[in-house]
N, CA, C and O of each residue as an XYZ file, in Angstrom:
464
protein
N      -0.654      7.169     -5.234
C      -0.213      7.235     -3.844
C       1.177      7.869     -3.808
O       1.826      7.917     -4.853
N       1.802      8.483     -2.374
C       2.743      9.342     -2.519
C       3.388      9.179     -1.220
O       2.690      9.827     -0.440
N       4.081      8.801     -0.764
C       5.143      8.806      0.390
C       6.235      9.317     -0.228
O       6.877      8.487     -0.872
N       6.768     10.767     -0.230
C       8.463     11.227     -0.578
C       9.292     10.245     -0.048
O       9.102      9.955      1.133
N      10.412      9.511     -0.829
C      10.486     10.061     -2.433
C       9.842      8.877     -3.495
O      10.200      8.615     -4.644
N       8.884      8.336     -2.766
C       8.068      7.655     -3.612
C       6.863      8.153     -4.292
O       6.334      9.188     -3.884
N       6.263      7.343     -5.545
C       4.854      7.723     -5.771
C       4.970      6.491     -6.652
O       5.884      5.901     -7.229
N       3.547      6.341     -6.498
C       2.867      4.737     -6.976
C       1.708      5.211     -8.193
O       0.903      6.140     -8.261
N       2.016      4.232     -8.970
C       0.559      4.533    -10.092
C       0.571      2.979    -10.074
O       1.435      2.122     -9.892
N      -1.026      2.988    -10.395
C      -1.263      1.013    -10.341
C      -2.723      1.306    -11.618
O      -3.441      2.276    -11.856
N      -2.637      0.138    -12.086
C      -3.818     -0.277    -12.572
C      -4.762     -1.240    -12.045
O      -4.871     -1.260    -10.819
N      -5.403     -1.973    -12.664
C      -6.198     -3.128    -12.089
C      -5.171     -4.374    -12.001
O      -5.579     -5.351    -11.374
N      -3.890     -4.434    -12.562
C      -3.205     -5.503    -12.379
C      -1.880     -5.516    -12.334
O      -1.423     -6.556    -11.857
N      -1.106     -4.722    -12.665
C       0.115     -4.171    -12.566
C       0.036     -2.859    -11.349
O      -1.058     -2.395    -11.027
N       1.137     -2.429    -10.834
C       1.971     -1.844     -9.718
C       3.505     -1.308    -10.214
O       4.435     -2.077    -10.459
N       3.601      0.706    -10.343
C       4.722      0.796    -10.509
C       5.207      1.778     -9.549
O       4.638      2.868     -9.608
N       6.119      1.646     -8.686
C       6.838      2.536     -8.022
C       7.651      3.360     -9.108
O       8.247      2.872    -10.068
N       7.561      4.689     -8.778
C       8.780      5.843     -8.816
C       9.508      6.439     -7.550
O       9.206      6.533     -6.360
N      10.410      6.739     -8.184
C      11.260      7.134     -7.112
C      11.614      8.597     -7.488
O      12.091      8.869     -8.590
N      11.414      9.339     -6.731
C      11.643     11.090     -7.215
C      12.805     11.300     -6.597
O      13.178     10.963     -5.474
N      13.504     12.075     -7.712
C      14.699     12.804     -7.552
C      15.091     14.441     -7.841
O      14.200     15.100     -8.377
N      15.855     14.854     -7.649
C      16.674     16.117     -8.036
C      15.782     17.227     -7.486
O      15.089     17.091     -6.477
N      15.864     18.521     -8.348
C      15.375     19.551     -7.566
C      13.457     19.602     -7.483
O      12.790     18.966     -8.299
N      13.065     20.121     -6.809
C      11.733     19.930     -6.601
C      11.638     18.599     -6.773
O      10.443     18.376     -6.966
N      12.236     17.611     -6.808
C      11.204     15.847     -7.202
C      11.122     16.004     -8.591
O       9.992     16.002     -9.079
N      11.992     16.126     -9.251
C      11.304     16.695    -10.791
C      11.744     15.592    -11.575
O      11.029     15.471    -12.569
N      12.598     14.789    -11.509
C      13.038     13.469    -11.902
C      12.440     12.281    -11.540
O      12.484     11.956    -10.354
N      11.702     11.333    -12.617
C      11.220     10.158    -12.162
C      11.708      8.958    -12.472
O      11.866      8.949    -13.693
N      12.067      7.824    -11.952
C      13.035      6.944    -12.267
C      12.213      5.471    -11.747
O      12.129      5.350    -10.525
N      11.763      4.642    -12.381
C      11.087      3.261    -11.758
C      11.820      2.444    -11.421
O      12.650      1.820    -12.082
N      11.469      2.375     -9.983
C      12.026      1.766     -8.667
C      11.833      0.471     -8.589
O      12.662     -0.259     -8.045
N      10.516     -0.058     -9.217
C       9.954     -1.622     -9.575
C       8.581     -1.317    -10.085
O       7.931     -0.272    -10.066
N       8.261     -2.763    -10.645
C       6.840     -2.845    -11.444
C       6.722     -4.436    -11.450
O       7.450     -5.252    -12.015
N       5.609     -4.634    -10.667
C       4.869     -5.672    -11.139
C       3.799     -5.992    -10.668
O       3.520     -5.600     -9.535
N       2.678     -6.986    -11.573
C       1.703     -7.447    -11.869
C       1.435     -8.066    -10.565
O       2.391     -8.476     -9.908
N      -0.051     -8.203    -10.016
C      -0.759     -8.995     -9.139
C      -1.457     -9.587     -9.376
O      -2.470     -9.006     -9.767
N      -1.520    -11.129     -9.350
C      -3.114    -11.778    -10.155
C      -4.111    -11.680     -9.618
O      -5.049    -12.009    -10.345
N      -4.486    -11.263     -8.303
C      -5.709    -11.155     -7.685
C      -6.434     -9.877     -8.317
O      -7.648     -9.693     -8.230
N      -5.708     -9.177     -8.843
C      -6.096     -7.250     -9.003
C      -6.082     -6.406     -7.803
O      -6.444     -6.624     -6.647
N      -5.608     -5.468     -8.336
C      -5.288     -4.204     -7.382
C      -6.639     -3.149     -7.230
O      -7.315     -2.641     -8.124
N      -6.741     -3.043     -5.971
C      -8.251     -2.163     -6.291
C      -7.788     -0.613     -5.597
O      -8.272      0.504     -5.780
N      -6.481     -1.135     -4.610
C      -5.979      0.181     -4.292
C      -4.592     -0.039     -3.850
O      -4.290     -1.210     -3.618
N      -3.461      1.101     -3.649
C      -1.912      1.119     -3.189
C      -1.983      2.825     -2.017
O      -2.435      3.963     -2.145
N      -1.316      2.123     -1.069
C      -1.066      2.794     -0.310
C       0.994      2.753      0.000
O       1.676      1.728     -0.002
N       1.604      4.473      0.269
C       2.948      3.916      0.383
C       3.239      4.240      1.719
O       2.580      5.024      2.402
N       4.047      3.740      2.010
C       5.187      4.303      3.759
C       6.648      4.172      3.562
O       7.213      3.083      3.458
N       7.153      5.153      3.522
C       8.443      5.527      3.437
C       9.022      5.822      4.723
O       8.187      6.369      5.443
N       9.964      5.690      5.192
C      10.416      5.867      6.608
C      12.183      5.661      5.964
O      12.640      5.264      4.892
N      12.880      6.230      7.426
C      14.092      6.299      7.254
C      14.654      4.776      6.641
O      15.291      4.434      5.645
N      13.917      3.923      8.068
C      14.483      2.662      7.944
C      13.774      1.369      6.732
O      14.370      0.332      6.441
N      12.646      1.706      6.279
C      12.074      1.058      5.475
C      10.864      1.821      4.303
O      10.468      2.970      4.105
N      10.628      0.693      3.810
C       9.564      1.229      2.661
C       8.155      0.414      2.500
O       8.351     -0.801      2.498
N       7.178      0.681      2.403
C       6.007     -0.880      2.459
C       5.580     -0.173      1.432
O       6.058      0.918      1.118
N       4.606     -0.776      0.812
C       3.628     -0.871     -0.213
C       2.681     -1.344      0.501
O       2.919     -2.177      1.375
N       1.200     -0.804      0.199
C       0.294     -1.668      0.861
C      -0.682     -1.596     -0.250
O      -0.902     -0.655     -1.012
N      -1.175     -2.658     -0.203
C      -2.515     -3.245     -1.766
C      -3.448     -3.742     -1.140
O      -3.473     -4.557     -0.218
N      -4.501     -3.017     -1.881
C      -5.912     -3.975     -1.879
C      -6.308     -4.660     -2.718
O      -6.549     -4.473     -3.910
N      -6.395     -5.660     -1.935
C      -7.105     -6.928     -3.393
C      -8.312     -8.150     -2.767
O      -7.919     -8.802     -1.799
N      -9.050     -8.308     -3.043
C      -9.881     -8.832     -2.993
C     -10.551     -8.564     -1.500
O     -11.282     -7.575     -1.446
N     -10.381     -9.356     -0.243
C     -10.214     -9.363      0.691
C      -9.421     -9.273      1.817
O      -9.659     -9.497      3.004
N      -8.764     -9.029      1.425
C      -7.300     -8.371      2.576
C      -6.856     -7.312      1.453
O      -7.135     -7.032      0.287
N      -5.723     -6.749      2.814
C      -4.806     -5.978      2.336
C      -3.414     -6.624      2.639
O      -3.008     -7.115      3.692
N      -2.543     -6.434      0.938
C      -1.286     -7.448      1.500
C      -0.209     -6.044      2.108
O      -0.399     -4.828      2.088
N       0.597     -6.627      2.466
C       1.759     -5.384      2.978
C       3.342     -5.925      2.474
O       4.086     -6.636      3.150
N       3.630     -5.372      1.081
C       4.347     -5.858     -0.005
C       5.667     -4.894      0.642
O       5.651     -3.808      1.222
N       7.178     -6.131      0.129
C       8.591     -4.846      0.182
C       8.094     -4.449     -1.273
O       7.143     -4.817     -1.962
N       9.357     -3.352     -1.494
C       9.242     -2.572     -2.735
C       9.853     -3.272     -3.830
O      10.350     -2.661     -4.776
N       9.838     -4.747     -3.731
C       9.933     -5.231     -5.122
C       8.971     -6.196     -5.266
O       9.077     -7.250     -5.892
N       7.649     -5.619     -4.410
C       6.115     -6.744     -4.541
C       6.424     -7.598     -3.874
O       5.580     -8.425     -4.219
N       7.240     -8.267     -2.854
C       7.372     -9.577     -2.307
C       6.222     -9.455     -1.109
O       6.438     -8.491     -0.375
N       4.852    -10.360     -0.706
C       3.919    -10.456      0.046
C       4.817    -10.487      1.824
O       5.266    -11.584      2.156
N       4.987     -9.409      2.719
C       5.644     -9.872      3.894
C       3.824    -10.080      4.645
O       3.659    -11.163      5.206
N       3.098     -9.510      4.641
C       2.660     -9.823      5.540
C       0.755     -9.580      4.685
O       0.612     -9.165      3.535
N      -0.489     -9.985      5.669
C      -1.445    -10.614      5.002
C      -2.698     -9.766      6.138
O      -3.041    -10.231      7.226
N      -3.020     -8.950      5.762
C      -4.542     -8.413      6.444
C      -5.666     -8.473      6.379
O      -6.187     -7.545      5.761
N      -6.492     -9.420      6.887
C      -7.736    -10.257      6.055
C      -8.875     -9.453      6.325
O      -8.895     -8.637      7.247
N      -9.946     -9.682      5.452
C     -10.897     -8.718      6.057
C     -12.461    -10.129      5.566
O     -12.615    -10.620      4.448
N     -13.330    -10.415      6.808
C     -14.371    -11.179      6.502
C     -14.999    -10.797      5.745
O     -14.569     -9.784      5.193
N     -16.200    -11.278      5.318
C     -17.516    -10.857      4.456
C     -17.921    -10.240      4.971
O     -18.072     -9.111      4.505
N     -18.305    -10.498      6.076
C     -19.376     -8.781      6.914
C     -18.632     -7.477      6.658
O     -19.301     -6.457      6.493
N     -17.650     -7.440      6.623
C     -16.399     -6.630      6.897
C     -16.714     -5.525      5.192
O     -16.814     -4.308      5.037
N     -16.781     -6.725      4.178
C     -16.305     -6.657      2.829
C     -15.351     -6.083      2.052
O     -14.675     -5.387      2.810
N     -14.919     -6.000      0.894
C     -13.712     -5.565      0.571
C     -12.847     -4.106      0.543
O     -13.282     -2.996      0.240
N     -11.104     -4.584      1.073
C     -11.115     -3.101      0.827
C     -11.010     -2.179     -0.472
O     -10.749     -2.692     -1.560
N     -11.178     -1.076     -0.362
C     -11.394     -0.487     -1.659
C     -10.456      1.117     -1.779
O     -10.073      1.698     -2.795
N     -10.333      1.414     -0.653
C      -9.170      2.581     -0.107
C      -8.267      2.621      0.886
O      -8.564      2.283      2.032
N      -7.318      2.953      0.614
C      -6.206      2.523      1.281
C      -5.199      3.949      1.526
O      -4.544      4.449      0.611
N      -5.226      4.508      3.021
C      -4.054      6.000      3.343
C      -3.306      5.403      4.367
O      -3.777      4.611      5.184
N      -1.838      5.879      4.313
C      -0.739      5.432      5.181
C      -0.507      7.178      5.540
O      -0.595      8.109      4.739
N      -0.228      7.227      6.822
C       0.356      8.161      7.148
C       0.756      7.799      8.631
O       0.075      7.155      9.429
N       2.147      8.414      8.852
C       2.681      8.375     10.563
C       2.721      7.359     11.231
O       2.403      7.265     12.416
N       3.209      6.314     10.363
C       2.873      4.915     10.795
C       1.902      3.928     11.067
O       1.898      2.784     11.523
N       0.697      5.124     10.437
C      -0.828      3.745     10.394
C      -1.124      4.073      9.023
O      -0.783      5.013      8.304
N      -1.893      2.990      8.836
C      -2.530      2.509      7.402
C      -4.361      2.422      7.777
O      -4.936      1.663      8.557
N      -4.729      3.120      7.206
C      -6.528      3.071      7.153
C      -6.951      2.893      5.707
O      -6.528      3.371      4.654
N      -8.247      1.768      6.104
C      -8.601      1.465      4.883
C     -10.311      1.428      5.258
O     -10.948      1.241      6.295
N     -10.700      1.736      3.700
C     -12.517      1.867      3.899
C     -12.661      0.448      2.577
O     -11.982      0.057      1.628
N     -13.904      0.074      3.212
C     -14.367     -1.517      2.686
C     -15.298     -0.867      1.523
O     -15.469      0.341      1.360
N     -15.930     -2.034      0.660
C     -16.916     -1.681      0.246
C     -18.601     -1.622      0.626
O     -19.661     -1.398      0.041
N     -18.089     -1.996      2.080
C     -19.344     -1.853      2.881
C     -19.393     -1.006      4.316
O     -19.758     -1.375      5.433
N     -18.930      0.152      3.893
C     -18.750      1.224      4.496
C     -17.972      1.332      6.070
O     -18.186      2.172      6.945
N     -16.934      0.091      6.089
C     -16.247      0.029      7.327
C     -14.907      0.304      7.335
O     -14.124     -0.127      6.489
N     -14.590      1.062      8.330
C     -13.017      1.473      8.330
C     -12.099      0.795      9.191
O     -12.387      0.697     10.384
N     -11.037      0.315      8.751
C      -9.969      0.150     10.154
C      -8.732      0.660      9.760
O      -8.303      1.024      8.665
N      -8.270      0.613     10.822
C      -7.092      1.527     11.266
C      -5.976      0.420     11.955
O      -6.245     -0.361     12.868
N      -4.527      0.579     11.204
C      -3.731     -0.387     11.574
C      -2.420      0.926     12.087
O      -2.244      2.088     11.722
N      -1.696      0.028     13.082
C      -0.474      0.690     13.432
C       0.292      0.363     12.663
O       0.061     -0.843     12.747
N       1.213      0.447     11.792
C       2.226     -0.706     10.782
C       3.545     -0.211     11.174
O       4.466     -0.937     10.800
N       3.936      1.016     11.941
C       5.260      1.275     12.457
C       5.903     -0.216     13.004
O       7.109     -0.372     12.811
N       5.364     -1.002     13.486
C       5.734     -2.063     14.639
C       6.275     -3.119     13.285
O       6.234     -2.801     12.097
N       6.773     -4.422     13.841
C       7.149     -5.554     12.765
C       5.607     -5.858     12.668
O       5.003     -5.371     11.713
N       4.835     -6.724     13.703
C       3.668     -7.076     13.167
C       2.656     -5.736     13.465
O       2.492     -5.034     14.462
N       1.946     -5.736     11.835
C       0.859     -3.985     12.194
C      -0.366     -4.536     13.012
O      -1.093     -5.467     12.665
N      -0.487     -3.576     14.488
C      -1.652     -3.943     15.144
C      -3.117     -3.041     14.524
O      -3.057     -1.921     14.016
N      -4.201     -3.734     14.691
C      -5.084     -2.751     14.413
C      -5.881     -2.068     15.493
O      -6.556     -2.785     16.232
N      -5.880     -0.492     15.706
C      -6.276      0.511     16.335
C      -7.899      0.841     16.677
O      -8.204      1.855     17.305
């Protein structure tokens, strides 16, 4: 995942921000890293003047992490719904596709993200 001057690489259980620097972005420097016990199935980033989110999929929700993993906020998704599995932030919304072929669409510019 990639919000300038971020980019995210994750595994199934760990989460590492970079932070790009210098000319072209050509410098990479880790911003934070850490582990989730639920597992990560996807990371989405949002960079904005005034803030930064992380957003993860894990099991059944999507959490909406600051950039040192701390959980601010909790996006649940039912069983009918099923899990998410992709996760894009752009322009202040976050869309995610389940593993049962459903999409939603959140505003996350706002303090609490509404969904669209």
């Amino acid at each position: 995942a990639c919000a300038p001057p971020l980019l995210a690489a994750w595994s199934k259980w760990q989460v590492q921000i970079f932070e790009c620097s210098g000319p072209a972005f050509a410098t990479l420097n880790v911003a934070t890293s850490f582990q989730h016990p639920q597992g990560v199935r996807a990371v989405a980033l949002l960079a904005t003047k005034e803030e930064r989110q992380i957003f993860l999929a894990t099991q059944k929700r999507v959490e909406v992490l600051s950039l040192q993993g701390a959980v601010r906020k909790s996006l649940p998704f039912s069983d009918f719904e099923g899990s998410p599995v992709l996760l894009d932030a752009c322009g202040g919304f976050l869309a995610c596709a389940t593993d049962r072929q459903y999409i939603k669409v959140w505003n996350v510019s706002k303090v609490e993200p509404k969904q669209v």
